[in-house]
DSSP file (Angstrom, degrees, kcal/mol; ACC not computed):
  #  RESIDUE AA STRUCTURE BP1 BP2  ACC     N-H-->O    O-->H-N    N-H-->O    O-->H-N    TCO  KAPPA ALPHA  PHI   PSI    X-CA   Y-CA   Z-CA
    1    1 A X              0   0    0      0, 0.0     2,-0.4     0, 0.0     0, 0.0   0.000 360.0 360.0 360.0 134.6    7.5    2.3    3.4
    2    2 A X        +     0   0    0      2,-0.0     2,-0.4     0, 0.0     0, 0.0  -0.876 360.0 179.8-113.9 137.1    8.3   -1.2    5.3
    3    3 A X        -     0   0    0     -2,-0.4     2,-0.2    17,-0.0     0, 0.0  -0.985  32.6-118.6-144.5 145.1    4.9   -2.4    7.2
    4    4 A X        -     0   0    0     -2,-0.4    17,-0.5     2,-0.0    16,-0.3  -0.611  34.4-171.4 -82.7 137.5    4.8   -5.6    9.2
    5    5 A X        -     0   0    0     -2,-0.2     2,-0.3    14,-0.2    14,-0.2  -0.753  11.3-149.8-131.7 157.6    1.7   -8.4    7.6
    6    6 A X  E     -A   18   0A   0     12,-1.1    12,-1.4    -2,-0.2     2,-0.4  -0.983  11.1-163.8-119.3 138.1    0.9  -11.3    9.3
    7    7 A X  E     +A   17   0A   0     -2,-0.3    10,-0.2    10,-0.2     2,-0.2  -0.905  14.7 158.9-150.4 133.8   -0.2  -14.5    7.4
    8    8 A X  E     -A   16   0A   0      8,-0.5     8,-1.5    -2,-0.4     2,-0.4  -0.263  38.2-108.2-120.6-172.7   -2.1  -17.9    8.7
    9    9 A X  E     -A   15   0A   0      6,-0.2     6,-0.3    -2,-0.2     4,-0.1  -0.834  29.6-131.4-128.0  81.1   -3.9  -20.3    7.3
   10   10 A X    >   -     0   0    0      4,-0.9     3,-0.6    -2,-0.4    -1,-0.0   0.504  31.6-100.8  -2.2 157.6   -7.6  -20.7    7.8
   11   11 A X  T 3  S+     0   0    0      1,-0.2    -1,-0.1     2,-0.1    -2,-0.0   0.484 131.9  47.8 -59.2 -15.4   -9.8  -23.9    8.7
   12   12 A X  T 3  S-     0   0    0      2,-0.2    -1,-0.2     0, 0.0     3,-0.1   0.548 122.5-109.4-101.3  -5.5  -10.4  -23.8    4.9
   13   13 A X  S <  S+     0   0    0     -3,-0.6     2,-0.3     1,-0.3    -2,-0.1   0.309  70.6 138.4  46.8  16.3   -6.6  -23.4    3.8
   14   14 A X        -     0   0    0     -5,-0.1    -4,-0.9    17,-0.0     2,-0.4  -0.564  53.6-130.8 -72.4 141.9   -6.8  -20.3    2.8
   15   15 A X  E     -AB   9  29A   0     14,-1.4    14,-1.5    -6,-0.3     2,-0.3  -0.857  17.4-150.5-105.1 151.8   -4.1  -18.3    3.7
   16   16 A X  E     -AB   8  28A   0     -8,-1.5     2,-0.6    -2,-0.4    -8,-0.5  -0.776   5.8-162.8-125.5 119.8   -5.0  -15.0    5.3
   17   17 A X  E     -AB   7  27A   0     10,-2.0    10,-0.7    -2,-0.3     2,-0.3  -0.915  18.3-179.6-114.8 138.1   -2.6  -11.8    4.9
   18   18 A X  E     -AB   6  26A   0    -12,-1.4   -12,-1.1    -2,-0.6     2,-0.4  -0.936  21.7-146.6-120.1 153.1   -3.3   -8.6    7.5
   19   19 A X        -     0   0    0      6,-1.2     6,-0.4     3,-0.4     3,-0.2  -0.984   5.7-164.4 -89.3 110.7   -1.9   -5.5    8.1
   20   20 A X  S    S+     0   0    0     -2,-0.4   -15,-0.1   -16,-0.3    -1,-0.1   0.906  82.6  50.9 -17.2 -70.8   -1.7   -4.1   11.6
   21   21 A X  S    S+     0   0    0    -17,-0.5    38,-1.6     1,-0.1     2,-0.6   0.731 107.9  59.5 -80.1 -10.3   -1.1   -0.5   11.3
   22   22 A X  S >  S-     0   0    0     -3,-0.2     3,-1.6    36,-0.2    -3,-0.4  -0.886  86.8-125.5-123.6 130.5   -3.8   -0.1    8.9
   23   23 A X  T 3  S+     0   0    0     -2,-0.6     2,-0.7     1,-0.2    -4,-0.0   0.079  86.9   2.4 -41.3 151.5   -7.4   -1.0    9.9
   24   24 A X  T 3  S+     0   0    0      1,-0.2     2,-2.7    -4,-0.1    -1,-0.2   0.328  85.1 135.4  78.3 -22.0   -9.4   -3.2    8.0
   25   25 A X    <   +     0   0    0     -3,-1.6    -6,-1.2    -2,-0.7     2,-0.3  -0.479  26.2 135.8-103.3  72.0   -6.5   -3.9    5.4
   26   26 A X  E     +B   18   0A   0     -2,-2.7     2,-0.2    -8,-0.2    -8,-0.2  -0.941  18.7 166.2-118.8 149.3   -6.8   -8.0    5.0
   27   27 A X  E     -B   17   0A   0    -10,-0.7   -10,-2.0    -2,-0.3     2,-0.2  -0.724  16.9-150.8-149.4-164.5   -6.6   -9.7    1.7
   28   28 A X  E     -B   16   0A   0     -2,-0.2   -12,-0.2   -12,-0.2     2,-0.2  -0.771  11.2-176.3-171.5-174.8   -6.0  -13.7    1.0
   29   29 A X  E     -B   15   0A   0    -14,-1.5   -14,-1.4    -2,-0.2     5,-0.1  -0.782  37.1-109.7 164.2 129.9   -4.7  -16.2   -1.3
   30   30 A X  S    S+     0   0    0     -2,-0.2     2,-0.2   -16,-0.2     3,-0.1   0.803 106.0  33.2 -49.8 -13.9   -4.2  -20.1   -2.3
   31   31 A X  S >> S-     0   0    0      1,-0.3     3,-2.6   -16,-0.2     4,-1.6  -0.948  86.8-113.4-168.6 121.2   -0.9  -19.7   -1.6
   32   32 A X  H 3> S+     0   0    0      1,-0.3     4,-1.3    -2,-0.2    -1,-0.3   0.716 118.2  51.5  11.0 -99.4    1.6  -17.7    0.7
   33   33 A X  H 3> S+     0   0    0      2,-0.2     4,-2.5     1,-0.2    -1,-0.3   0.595 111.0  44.1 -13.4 -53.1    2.8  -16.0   -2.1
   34   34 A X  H <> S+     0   0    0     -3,-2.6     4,-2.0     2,-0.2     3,-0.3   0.997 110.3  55.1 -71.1 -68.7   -0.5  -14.9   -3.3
   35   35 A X  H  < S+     0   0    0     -4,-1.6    -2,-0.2     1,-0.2    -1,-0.2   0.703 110.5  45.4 -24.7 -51.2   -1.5  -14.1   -0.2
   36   36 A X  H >X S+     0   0    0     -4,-1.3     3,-1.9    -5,-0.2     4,-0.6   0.956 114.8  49.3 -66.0 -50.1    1.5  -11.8    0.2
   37   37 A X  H >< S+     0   0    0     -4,-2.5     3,-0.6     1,-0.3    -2,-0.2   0.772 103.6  55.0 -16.9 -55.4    1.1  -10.3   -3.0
   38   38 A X  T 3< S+     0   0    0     -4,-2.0     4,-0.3     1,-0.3    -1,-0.3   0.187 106.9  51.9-112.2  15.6   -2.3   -9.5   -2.9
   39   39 A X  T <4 S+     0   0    0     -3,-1.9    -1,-0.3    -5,-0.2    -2,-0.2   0.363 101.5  56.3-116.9  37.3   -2.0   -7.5    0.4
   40   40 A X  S <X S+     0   0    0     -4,-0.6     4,-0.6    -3,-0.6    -2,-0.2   0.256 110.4  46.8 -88.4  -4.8    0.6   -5.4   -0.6
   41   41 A X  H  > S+     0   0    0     -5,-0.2     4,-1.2    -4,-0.2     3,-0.4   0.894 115.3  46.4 -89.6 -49.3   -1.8   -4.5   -3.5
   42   42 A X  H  > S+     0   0    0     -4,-0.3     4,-1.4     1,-0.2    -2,-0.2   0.656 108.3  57.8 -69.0 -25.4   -4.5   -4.2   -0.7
   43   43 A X  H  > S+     0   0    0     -4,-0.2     4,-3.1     2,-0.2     5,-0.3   0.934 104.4  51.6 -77.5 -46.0   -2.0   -2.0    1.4
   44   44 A X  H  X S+     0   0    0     -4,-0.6     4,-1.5    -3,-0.4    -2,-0.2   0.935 115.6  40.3 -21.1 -71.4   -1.6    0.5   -1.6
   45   45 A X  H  X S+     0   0    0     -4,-1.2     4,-2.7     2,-0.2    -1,-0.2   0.758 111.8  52.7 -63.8 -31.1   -5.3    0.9   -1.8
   46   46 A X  H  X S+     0   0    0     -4,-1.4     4,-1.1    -5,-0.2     5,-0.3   0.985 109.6  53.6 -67.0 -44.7   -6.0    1.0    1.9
   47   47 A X  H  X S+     0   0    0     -4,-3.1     4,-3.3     1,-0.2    -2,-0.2   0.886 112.8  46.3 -45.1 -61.7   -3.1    3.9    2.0
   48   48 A X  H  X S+     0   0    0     -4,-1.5     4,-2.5    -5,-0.3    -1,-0.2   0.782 105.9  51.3  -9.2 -75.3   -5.2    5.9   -0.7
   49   49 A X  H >< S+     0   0    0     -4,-2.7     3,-2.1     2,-0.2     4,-0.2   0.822 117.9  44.7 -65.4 -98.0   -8.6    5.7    0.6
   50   50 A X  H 3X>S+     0   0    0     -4,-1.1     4,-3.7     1,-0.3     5,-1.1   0.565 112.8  50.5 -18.5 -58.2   -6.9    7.2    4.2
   51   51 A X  H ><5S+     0   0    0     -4,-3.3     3,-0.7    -5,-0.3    -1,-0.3   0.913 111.7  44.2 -46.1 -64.3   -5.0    9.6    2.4
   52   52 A X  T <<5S+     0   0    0     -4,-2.5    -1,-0.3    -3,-2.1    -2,-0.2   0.863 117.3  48.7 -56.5 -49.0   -8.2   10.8    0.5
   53   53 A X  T 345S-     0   0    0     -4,-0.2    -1,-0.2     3,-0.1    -2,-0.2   0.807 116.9-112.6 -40.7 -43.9  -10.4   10.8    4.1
   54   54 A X  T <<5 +     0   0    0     -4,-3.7    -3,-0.2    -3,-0.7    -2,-0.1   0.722  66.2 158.0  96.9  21.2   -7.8   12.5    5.7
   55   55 A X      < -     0   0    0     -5,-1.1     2,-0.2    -8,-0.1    -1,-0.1  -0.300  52.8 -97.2 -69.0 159.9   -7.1    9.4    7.8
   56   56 A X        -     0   0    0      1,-0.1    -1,-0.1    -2,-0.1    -2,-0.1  -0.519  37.3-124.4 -50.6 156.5   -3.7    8.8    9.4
   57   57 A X  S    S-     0   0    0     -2,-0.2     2,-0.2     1,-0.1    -1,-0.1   0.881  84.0  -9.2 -79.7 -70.6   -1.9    6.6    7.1
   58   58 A X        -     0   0    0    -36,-0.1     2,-0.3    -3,-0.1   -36,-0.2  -0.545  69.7-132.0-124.6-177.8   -1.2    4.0    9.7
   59   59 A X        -     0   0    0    -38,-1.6     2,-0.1    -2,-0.2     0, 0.0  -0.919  44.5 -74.0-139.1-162.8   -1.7    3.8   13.7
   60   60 A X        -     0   0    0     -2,-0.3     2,-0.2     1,-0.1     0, 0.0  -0.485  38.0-162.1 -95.4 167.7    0.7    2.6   16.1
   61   61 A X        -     0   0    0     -2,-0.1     2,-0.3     2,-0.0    -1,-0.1  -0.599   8.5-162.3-146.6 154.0    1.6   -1.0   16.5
   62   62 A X        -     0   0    0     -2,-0.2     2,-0.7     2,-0.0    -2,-0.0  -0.905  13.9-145.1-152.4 114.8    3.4   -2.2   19.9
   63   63 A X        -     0   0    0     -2,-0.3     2,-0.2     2,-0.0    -2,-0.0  -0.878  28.9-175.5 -93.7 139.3    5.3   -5.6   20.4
   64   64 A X        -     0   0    0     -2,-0.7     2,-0.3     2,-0.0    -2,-0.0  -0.536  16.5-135.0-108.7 167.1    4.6   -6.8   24.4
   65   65 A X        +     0   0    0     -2,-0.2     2,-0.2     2,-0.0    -2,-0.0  -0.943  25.1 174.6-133.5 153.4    6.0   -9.4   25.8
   66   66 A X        -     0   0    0     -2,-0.3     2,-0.4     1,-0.0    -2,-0.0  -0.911  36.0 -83.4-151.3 152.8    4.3  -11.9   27.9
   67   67 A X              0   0    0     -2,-0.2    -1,-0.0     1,-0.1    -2,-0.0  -0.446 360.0 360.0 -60.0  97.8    4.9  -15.0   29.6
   68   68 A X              0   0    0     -2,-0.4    -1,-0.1     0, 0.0    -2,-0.0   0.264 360.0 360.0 -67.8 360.0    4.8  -18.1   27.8
């Protein structure tokens, strides 16, 4: 399964990993890397708990475009 993360950098320098399609499902890191890392472990787990709830796995995601 391929899922789109986004990751920024905090006011602290942390860097900050999301997923979109699944609620809730942020994890962080010193470093890119880590950051990425550690929410593909967090996307795993998030997948899990749904699955065991009886969640959807993911919801839908939309790229817009908008006027710069």
């Amino acid at each position: 399964m391929k899922l789109q993360v986004t990751i920024f950098r905090d006011e602290d320098g942390v860097f900050i990993a999301e997923c979109p399609a699944i609620p809730g499902c942020v994890s962080q890191g010193s470093t890119e890397d880590e950051a990425e890392k550690n929410i593909r472990e967090a996307i795993v787990e998030c997948l899990q708990v749904r699955a065991e709830k009886g969640l959807p796995l993911t919801i839908a995601t939309r790229e817009v475009e908008v006027p710069a």
